[in-house]
N, C-alpha and C positions, 0 to 999 in steps of 0.2 A: 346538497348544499356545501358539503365539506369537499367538494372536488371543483367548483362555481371559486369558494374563495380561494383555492391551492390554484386555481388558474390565473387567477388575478395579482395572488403574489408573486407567483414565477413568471408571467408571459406578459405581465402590465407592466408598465415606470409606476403611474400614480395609483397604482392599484398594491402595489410593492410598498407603497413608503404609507399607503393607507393602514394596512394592514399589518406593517412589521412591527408596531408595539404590542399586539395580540399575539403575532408569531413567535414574539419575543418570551412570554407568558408559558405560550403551548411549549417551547425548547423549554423553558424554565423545568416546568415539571416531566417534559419527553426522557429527559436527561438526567431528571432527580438530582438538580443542583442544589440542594438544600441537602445532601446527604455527603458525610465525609467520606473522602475521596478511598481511605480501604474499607470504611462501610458497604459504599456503592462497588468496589471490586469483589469485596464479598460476595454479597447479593450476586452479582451478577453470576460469578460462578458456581452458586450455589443451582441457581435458576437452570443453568446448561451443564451442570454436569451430576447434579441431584445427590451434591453431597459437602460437605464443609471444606472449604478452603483452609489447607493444614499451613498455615505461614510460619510455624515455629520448625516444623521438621517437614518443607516439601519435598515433597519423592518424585512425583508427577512430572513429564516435563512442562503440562499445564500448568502445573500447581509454580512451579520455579518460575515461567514466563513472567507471572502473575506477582513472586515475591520480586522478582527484578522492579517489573513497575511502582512496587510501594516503596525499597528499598534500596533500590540502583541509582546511580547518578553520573556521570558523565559531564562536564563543562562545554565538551564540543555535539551533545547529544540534537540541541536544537536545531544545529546548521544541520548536521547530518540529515536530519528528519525534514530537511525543508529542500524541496524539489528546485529550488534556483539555489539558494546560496551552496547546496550541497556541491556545485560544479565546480567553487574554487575547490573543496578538498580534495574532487577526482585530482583538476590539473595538476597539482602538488603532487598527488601519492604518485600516481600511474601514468601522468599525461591527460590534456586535452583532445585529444585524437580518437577517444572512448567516450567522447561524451555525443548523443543526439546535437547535430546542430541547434543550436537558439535562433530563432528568427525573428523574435520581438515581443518585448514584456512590459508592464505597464501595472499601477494600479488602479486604471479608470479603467470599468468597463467601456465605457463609448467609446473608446478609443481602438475598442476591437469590431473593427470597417475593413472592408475590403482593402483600400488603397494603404492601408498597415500590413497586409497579411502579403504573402507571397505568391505565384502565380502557379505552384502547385502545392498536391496534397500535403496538410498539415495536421495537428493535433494542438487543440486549445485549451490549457487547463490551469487552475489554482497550484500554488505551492503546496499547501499547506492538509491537504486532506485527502482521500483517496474516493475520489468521483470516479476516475477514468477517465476526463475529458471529453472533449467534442469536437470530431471528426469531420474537417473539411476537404474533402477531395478537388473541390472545384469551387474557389474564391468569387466565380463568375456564375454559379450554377443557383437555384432556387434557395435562398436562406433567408428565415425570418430573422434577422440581425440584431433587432428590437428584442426578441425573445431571446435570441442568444446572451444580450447586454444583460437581461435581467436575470439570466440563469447563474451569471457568474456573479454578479452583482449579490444573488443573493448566499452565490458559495462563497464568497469574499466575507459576508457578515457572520460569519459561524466560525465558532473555534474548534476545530476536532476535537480537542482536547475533551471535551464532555463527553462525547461521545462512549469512551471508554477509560478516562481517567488517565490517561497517555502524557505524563508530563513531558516530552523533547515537542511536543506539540503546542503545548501552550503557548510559547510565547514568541512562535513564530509572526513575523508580518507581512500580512499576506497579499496575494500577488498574483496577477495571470501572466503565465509565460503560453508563448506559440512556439512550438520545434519542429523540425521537421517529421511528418510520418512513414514511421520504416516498413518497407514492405519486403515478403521474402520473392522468391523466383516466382512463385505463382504468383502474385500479387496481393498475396494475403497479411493479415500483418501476423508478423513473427512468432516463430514459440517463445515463450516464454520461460527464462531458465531461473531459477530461486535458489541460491546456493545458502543452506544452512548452516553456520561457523559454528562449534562451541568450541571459549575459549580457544578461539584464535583460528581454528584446525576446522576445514571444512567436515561436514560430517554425513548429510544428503546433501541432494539434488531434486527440488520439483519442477516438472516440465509442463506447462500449461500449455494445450492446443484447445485450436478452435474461440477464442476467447469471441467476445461480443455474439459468438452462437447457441445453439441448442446444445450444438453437441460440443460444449465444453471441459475439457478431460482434465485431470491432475493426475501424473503418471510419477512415483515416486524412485532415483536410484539412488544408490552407495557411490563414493568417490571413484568407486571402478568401474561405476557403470553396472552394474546388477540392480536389480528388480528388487524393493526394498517389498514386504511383505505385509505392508500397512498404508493405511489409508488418512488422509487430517485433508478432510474437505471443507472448500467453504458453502455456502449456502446462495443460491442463485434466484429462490424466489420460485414460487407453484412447487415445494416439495423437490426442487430439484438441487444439484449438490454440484461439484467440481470432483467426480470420482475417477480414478482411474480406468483408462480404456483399456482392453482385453488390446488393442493393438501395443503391440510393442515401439517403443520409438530409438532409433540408431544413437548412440555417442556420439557429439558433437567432434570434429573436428578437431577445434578450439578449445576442449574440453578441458585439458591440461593447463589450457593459458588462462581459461576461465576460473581456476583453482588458486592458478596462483596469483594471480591479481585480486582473488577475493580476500584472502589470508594476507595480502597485503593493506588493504583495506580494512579490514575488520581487526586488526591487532592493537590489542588491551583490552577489548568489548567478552563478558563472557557469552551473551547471546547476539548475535544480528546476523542477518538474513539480507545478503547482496543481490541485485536482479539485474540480469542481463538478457540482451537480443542479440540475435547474428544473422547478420542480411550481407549477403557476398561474399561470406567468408570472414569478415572483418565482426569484432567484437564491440557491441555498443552498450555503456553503460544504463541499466534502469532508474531503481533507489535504492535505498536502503533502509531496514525496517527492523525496531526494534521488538517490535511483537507480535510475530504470526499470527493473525489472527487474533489480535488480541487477548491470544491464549485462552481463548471462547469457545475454543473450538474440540470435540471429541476426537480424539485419534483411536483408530478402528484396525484390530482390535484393541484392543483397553488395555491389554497387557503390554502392548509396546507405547501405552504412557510413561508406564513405569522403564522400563527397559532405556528409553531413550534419556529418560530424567535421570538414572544413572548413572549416565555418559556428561551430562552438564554439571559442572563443578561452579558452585557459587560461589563469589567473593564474599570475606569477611566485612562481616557491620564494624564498622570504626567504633570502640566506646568511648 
């Protein structure tokens, strides 16, 4: 039954608008929006890491991601967080030249048809949340369009922000953008680079291959390119994880230029996490992310929570 109306809300028009004040109800309590917003951060880390969130003396770098969100603030923290408007700031810091092309955005789903879209491979997705989008190779090729409408349609009605109490999320307006899809030599899409700032000063590097696969890796270095000794995976679903592959992966070319364009970006933030691609040699910007993982996540071993939370320096609370 429960999978009859989850089809109906995602894959129907009038099955969507039937159903979305129910849906509305079931997010209500999915999300435990009736709970203050470091109540529900509590909780939550308590739940994943099986022990009290210390927010008077964090050590952890979990534990600091975590104080950031209750107590960090930012004025430009929304645009950053929001996957279209963040493009004026690339152009500003770094240039336009780094950013994925835009090929068309809109806030009506129906409007995402064929004769809107471009005549090759693309990638279609919301500003505002991290779905990962929806992968068109071929504009002309077999696509339910109807179910695509209502997929977006229904990630258009949701605030991330519940999800994990993510304020630069909140009060985003949200938006489908269409951009171009990067592919590397082989025709795969790209590694994935995640450059980790504190205050200011890059500090890792994670490198995702394989993404949309089984074999989905997260290989962790140091700014020089060495083999970081610990592991902060995300969760893929059936017990499986984003863990590090035994294959080694080579230093980017661009490595350098990837460094410094991030610590140009990321300056006056004590934590953010820049993401880039490289397809031809040429650097293309990701997003930007204020919390790994919504600092959800165990880093393995445990001791280099601690180790790495020593290395982030908090800003002072205003009194």
């Amino acid at each position: 039954m429960k999978t009859f109306f989850k089809y109906l809300y995602l894959k129907n028009e009038f099955g969507y608008h039937i159903i979305k004040p129910f849906a509305g109800i079931y997010q209500f309590f999915l999300h435990e929006k009736y709970l203050k917003r470091q109540v529900f951060i509590k909780k939550r880390f308590k739940k994943n890491f099986g022990y009290e969130l210390n927010l008077e003396y964090p050590k952890s770098l979990n534990e600091k991601i975590n104080w950031l969100k209750i107590n960090y603030w930012n004025p430009s923290s929304t645009q950053l967080a929001d996957k279209y408007a963040v493009r004026e700031y690339i152009k500003e810091r770094i240039g336009e030249e780094y950013l994925v092309p835009l090929l068309f955005n809109t806030k009506n789903p129906k409007e995402i048809i064929p004769k809107n879209l471009p005549d090759f491979p693309c990638i279609i997705k919301t500003n505002h949340d991290s779905s990962g989008g929806i992968i068109i190779r071929d504009t002309n090729g077999k696509h339910n369009w109807s179910e695509i409408q209502n997929k977006l349609r229904s990630n258009m009605s949701q605030n991330y922000y519940w999800d994990g109490r993510e304020l630069p999320y909140k009060n985003i307006k949200p938006r489908i953008i269409v951009e171009k899809l990067l592919f590397d030599d082989e025709g795969k899409l790209p590694e994935d680079y995640k450059v980790h700032c504190f205050n200011g000063r890059v500090r890792m590097i994670n490198v995702d291959t394989g993404r949309g696969t089984p074999n989905h890796h997260r290989n962790w270095y140091n700014k020089e390119w060495k083999r970081e000794p610990y592991k902060w995976s995300s969760e893929l679903g059936e017990n499986k994880f984003t863990d590090p592959s035994e294959k080694d992966i080579n230093a980017p070319e661009l490595l350098q230029e990837m460094i410094r364009l991030s610590e140009k970006l990321v300056s006056g933030f004590p934590y953010i996490r820049a993401d880039w691609y490289i397809v031809k040699n040429k650097l293309f910007f990701g997003e930007l992310t204020f919390h790994h993982n919504g600092g959800n996540r165990p880093i393995y071993p445990i001791a280099w929570d601690q180790r790495l939370g020593e290395q982030l320096k908090l800003p002072r609370l205003k009194s």
